[in-house]
ZAMARGU-4260 file (C-alpha; in steps of 0.2 Angstrom, whole numbers, plus 5000, padded with zeros to 4 digits):
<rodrens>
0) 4490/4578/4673 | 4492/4582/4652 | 4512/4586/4652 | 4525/4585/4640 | 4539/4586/4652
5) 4538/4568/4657 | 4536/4578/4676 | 4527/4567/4688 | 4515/4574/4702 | 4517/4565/4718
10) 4498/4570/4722 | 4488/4555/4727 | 4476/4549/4714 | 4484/4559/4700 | 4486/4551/4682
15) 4499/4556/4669 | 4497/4558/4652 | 4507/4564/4636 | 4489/4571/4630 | 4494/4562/4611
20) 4476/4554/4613 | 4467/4563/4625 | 4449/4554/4620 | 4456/4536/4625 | 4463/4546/4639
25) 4447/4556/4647 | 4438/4538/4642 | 4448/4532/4653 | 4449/4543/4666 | 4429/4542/4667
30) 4427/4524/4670 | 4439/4524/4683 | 4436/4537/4692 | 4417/4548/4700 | 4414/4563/4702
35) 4420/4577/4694 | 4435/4581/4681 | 4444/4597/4685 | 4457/4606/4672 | 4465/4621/4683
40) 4477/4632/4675 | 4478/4626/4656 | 4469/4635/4644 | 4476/4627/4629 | 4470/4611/4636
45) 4451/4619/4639 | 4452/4623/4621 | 4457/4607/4615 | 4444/4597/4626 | 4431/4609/4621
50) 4436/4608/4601 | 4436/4587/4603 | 4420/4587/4612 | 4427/4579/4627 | 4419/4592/4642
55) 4402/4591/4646 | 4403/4604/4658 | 4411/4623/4659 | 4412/4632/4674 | 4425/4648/4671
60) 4431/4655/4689 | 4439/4673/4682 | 4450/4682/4695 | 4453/4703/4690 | 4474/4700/4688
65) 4483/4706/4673 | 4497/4692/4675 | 4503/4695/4654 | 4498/4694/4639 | 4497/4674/4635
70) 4482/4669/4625 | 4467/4665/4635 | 4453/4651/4635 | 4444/4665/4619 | 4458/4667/4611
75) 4464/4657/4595 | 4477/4645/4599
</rodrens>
């Protein structure tokens, strides 16, 4: 979990960072761990892994609802 909140997930298995070096982070995060790593909900943070070259993979699950007008994994941020 990338948070700047300081907010702690009680979800089994769930790793907490302040994203201020998400490299060493995802680095990290890979020699621990197998499988796949998921990001759900954060565009800003699909952008940033994309722009550092930190995502190998990019699977976009798109659902048809308007929910506003926040910027979106092609938008600037």
């Amino acid at each position: 979990m990338v948070t700047g909140s300081g907010r702690v997930a009680p979800w089994e298995g769930t790793r907490v960072t302040d994203g201020s070096d998400l490299a060493a982070d995802m680095a990290r995060l890979r020699a621990a761990t197998e499988g796949d790593i998921a990001v759900f909900g954060s565009s800003s943070l699909t952008v940033t892994l994309l722009e550092q070259g930190l995502m190998d993979e990019l699977r976009t699950l798109l659902h048809p609802v308007v929910l506003s007008a926040a910027a979106g994994v092609s938008s600037p941020v």
